[in-house]
Backbone and ligand atoms as CSV (ligand in chain L), in Angstrom:
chain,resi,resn,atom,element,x,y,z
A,1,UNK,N,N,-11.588,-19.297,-135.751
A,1,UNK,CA,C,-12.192,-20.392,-134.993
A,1,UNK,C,C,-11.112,-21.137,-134.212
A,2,UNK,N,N,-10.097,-21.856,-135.026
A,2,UNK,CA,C,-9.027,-22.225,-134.390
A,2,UNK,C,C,-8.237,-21.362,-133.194
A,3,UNK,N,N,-8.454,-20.314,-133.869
A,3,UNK,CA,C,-7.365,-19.146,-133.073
A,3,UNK,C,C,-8.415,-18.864,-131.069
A,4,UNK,N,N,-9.713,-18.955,-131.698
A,4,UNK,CA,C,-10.583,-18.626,-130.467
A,4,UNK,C,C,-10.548,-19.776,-129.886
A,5,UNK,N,N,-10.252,-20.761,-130.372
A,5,UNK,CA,C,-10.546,-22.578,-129.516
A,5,UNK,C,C,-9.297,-22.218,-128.701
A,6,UNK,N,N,-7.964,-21.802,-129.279
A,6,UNK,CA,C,-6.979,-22.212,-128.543
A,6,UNK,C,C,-6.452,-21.075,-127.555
A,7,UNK,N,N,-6.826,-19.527,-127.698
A,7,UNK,CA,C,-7.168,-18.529,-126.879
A,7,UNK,C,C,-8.552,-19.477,-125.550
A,8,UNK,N,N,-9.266,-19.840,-126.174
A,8,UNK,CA,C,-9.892,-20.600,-125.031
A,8,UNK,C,C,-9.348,-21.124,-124.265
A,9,UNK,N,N,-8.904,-22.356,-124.415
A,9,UNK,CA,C,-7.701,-23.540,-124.134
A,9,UNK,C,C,-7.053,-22.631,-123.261
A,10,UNK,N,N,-5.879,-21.787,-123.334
A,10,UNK,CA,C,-5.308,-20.978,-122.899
A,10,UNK,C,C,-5.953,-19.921,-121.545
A,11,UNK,N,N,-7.375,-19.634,-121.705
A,11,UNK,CA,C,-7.833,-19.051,-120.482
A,11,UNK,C,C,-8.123,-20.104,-119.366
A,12,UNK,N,N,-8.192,-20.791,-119.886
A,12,UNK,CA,C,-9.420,-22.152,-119.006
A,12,UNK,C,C,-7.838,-22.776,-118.457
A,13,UNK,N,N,-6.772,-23.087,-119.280
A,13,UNK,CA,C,-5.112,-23.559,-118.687
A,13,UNK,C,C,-4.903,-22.775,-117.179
A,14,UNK,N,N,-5.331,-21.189,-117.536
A,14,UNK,CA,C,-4.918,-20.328,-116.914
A,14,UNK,C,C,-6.101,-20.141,-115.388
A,15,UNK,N,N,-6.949,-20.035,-116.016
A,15,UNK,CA,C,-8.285,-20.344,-114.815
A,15,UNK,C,C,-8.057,-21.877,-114.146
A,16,UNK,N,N,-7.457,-22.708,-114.735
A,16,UNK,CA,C,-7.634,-24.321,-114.025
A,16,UNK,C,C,-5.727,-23.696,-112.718
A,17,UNK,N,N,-4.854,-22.984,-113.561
A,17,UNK,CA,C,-4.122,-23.031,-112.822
A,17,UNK,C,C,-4.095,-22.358,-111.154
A,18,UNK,N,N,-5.165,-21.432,-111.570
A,18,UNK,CA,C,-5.437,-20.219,-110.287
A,18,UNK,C,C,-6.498,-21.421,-109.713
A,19,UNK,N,N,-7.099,-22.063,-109.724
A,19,UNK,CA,C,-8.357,-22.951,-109.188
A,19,UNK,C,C,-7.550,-23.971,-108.880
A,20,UNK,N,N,-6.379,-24.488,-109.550
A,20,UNK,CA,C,-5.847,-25.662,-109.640
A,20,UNK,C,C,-5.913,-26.034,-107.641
A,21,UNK,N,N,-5.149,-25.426,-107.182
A,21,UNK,CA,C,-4.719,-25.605,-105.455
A,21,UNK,C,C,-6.059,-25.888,-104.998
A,22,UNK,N,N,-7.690,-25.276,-105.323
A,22,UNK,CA,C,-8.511,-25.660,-104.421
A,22,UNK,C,C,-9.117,-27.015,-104.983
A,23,UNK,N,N,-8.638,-27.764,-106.041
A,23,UNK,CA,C,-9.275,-28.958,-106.309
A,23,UNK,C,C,-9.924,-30.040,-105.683
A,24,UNK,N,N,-10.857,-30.429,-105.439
A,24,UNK,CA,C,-11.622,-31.241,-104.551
A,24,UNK,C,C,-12.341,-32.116,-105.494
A,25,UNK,N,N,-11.621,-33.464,-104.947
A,25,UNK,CA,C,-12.079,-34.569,-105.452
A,25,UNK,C,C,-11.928,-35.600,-104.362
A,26,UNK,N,N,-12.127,-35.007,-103.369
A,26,UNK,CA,C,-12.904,-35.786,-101.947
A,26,UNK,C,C,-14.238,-35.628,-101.833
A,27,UNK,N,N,-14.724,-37.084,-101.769
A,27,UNK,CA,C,-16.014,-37.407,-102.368
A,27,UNK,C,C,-16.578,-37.767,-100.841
A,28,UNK,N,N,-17.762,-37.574,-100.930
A,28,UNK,CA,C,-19.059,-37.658,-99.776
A,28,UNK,C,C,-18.321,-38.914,-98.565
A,29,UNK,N,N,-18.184,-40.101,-99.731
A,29,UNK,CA,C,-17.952,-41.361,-99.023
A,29,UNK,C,C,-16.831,-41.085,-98.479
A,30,UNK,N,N,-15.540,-40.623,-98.683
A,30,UNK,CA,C,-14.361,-40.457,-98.620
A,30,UNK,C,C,-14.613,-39.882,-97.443
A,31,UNK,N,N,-14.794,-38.881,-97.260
A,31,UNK,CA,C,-15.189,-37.471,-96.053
A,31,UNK,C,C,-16.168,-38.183,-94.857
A,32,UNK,N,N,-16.858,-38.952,-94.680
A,32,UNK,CA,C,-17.921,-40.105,-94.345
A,32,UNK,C,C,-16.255,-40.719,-93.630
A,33,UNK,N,N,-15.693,-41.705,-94.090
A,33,UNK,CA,C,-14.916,-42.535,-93.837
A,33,UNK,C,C,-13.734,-41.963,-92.801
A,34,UNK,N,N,-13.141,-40.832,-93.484
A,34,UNK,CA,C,-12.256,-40.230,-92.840
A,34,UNK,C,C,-12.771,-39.600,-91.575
A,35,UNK,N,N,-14.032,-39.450,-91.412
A,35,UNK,CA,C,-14.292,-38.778,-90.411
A,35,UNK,C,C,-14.592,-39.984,-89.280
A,36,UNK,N,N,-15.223,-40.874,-89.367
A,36,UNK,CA,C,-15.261,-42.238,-89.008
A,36,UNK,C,C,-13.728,-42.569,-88.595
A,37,UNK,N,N,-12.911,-43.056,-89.277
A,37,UNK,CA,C,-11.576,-43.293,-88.890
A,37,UNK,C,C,-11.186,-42.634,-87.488
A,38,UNK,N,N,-11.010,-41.064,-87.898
A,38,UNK,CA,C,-10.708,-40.223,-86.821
A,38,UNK,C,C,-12.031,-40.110,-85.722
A,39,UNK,N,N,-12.805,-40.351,-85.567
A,39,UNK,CA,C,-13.575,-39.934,-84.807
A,39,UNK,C,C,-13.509,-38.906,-84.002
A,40,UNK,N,N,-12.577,-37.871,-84.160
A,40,UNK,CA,C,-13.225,-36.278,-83.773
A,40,UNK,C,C,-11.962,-35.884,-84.703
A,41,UNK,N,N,-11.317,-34.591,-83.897
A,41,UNK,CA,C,-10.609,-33.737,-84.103
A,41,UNK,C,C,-9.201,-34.572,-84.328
A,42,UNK,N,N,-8.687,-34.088,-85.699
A,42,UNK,CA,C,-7.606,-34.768,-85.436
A,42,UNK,C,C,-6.144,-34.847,-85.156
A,43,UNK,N,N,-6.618,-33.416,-84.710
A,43,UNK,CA,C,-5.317,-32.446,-84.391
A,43,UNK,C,C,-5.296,-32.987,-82.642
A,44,UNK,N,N,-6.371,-32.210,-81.929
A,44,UNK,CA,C,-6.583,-32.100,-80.424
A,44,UNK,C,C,-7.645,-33.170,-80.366
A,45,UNK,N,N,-8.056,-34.014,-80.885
A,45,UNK,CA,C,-9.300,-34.843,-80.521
A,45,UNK,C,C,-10.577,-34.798,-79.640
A,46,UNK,N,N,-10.990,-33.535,-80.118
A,46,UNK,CA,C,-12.314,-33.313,-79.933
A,46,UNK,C,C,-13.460,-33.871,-80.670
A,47,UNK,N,N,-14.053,-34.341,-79.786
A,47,UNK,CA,C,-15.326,-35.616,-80.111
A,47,UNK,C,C,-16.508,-35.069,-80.768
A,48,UNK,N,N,-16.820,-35.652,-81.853
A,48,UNK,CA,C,-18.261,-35.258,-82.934
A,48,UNK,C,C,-18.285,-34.092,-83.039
A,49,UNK,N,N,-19.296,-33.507,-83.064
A,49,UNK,CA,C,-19.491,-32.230,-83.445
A,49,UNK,C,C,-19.994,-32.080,-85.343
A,50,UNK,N,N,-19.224,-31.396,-85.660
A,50,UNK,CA,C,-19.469,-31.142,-87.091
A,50,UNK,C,C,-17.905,-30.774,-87.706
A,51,UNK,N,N,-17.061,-31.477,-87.784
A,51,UNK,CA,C,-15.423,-31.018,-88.024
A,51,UNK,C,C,-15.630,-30.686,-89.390
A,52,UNK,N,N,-14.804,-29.667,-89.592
A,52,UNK,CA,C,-14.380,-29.282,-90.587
A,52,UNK,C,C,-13.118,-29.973,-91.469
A,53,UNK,N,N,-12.703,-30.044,-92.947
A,53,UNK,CA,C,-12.080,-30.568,-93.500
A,53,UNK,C,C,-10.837,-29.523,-93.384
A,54,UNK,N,N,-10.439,-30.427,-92.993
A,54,UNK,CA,C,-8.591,-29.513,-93.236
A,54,UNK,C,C,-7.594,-30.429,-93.683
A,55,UNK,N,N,-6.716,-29.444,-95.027
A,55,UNK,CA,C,-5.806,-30.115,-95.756
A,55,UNK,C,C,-4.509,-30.393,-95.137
A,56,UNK,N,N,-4.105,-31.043,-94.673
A,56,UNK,CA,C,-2.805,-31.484,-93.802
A,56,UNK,C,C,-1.679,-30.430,-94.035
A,57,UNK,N,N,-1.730,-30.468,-95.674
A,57,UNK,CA,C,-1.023,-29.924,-96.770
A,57,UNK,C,C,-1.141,-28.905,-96.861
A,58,UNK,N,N,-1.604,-27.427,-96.587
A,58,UNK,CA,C,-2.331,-26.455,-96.482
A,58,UNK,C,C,-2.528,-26.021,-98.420
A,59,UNK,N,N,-3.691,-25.715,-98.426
A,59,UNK,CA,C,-4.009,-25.281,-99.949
A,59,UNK,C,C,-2.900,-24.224,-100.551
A,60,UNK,N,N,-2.533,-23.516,-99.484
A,60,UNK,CA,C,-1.429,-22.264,-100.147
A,60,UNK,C,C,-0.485,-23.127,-100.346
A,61,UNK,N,N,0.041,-24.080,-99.652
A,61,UNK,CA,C,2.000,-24.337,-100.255
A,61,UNK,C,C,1.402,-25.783,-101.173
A,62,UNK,N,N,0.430,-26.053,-101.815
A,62,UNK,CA,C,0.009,-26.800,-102.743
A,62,UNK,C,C,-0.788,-28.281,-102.589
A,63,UNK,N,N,-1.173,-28.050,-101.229
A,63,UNK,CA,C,-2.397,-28.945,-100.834
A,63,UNK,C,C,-3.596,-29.017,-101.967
A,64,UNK,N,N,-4.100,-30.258,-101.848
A,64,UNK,CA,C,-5.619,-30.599,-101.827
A,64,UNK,C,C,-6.718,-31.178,-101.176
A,65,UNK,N,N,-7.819,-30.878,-101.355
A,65,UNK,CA,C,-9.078,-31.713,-100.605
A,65,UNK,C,C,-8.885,-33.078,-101.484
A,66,UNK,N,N,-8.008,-33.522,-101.309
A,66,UNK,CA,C,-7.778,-35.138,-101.365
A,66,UNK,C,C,-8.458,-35.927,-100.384
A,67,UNK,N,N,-8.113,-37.652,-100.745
A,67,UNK,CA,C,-8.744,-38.141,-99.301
A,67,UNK,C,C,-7.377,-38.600,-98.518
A,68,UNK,N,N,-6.044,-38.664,-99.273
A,68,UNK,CA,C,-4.536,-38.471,-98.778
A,68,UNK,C,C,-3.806,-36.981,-97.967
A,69,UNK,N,N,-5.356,-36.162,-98.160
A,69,UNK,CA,C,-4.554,-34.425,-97.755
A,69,UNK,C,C,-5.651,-34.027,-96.618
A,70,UNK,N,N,-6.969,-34.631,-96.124
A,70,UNK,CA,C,-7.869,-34.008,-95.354
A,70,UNK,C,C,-8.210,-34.771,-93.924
A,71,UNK,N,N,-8.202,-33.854,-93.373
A,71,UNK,CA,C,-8.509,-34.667,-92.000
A,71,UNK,C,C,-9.561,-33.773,-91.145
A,72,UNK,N,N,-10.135,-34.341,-90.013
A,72,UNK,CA,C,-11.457,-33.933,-89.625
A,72,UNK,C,C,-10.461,-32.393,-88.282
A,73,UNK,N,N,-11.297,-31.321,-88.606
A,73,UNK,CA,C,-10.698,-30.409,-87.652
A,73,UNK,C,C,-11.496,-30.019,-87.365
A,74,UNK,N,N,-11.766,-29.695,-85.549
A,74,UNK,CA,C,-12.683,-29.186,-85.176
A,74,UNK,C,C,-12.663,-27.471,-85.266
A,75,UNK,N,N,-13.444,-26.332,-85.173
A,75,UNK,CA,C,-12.957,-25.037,-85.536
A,75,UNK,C,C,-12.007,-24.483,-85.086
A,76,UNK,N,N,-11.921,-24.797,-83.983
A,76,UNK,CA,C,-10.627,-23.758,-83.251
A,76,UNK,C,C,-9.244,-24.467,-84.223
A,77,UNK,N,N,-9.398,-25.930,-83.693
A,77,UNK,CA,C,-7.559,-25.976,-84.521
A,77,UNK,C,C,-7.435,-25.472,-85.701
A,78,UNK,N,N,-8.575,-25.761,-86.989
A,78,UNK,CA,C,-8.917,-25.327,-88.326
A,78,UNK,C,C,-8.602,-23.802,-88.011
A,79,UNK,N,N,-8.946,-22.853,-87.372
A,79,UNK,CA,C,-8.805,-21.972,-87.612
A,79,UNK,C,C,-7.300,-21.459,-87.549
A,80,UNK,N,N,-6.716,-21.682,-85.938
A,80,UNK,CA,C,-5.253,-21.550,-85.766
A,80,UNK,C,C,-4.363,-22.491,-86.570
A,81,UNK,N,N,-4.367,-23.657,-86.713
A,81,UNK,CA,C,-3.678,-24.401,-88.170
A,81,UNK,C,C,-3.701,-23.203,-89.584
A,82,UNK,N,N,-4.772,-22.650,-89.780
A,82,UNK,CA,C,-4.711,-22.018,-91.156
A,82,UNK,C,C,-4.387,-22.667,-92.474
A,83,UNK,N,N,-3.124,-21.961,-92.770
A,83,UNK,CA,C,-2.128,-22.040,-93.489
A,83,UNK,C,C,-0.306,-22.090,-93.325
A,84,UNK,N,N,-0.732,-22.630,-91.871
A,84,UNK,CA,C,0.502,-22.875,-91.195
A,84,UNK,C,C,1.059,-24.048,-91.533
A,85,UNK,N,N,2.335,-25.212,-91.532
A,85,UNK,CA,C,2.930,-26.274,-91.660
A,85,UNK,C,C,2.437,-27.023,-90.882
A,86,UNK,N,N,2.202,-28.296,-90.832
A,86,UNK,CA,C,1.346,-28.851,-90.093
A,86,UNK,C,C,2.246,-29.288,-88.423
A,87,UNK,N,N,3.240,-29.561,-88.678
A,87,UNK,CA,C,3.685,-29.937,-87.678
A,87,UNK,C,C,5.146,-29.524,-87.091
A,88,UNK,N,N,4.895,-28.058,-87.720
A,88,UNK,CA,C,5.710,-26.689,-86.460
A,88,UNK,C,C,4.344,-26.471,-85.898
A,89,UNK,N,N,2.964,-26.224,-86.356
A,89,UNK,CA,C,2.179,-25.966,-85.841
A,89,UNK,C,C,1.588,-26.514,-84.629
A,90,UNK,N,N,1.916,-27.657,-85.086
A,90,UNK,CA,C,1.815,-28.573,-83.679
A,90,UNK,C,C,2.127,-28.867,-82.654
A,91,UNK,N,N,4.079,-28.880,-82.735
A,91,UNK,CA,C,4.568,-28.196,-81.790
A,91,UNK,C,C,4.360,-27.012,-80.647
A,92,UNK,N,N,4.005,-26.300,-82.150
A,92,UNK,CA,C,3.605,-24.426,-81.297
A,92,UNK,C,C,2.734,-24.728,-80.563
A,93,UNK,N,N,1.646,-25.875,-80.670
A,93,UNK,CA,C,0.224,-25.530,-80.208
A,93,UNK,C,C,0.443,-26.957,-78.988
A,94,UNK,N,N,2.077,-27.379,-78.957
A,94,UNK,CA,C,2.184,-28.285,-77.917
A,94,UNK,C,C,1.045,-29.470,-78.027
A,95,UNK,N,N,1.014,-29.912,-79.314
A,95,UNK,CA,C,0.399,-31.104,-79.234
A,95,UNK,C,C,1.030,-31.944,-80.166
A,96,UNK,N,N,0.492,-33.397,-79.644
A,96,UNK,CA,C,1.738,-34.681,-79.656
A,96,UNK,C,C,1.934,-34.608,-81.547
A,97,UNK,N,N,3.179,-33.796,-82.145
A,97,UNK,CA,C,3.371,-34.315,-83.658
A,97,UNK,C,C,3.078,-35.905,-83.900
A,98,UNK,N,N,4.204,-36.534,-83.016
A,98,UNK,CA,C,4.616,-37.903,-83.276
A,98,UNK,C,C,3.331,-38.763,-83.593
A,99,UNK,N,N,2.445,-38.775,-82.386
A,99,UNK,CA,C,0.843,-39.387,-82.474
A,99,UNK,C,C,0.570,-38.685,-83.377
A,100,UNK,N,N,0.214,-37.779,-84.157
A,100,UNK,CA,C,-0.297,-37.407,-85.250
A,100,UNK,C,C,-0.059,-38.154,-86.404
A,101,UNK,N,N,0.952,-37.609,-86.488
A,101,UNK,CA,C,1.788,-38.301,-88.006
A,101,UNK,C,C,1.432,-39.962,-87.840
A,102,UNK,N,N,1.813,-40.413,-86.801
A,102,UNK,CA,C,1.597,-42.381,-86.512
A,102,UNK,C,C,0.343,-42.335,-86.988
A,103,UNK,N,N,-0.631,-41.798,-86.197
A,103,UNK,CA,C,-2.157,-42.181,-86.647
A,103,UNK,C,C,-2.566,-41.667,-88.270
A,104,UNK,N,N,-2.108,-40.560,-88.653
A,104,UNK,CA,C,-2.089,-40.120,-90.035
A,104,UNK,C,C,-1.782,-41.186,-91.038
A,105,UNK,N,N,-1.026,-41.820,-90.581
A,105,UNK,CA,C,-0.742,-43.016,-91.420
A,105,UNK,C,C,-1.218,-43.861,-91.620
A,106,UNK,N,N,-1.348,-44.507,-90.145
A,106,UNK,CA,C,-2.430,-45.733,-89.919
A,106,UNK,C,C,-3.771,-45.339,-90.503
A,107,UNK,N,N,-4.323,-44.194,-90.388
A,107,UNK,CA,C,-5.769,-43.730,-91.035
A,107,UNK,C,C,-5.569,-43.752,-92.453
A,108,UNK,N,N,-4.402,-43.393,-92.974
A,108,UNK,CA,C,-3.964,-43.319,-94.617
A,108,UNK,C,C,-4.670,-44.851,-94.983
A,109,UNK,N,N,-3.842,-46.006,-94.126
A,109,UNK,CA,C,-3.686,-47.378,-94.632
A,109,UNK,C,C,-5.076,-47.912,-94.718
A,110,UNK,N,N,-5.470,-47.679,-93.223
A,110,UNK,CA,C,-6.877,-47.765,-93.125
A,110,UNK,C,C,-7.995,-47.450,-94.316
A,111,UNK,N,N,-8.146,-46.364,-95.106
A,111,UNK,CA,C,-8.802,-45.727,-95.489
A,111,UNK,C,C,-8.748,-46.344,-96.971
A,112,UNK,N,N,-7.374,-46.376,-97.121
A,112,UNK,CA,C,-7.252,-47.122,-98.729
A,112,UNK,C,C,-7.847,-48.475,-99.036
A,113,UNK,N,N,-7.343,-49.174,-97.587
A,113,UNK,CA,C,-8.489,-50.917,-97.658
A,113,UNK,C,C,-9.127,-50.456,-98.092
A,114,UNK,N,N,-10.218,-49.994,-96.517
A,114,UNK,CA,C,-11.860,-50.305,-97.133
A,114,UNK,C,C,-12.302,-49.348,-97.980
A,115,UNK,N,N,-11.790,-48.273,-98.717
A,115,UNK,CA,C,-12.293,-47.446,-99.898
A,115,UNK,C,C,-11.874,-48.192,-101.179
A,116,UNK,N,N,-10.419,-49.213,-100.978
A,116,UNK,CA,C,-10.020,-49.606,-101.927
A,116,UNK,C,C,-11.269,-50.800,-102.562
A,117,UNK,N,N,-11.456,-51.274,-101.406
A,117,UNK,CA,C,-12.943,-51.825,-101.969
A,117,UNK,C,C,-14.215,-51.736,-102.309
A,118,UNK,N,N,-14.430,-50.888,-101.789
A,118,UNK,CA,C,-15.692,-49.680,-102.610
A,118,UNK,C,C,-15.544,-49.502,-104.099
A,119,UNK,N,N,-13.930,-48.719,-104.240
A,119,UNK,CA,C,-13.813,-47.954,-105.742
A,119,UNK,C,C,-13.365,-49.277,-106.315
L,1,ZN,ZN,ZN,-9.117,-29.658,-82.575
């Protein structure tokens, strides 16, 4: 019994570690807000649509769907971003790092207020 609890323990360690990178605990409101903040794309700033969540952080080098790691991407950048670094990528794709990162921040600060008052 003991021996199967902790053989358990041990698969589920091992299953949480392979799952660990896609963890998502960016919540409805969070994703709501952030998308609000940015109001489109937040790579190339393309307006409404339906953006997709992309981890700044990319999930392979140890990103999460955080509300500190996701930002609204419309498909094309989501797609060419990938799993690329966020901002050689940006470069490559000749769009402004500097404004990124500035507003990344300001949206960080932003986001913590008024969520900080929610949670
Ligand atoms: Zn875009």
């Amino acid at each position: 019994m003991a021996v199967s609890r902790t053989r358990q323990a041990r698969a589920s360690r091992r299953r949480r570690r392979r799952l660990g990178k896609v963890v998502n605990d960016l919540t409805d409101v969070q994703w709501a807000a952030i998308q609000a903040a940015w109001g489109g794309c937040a790579y190339c700033g393309a307006p409404g649509g339906r953006p997709q969540r992309d981890c700044v952080l990319p999930v392979s080098r140890g990103g999460r769907y955080t509300l500190d790691n996701v930002v609204p991407a419309c498909a094309s950048c989501n797609a060419s971003k990938c799993n690329d670094e966020v901002t050689a990528w940006l470069r490559r794709k000749k769009l402004d790092e500097r404004a990124f990162l500035e507003r990344f921040v300001a949206v960080q600060a932003d986001l913590r207020a008024t969520l900080g008052a929610v949670a």
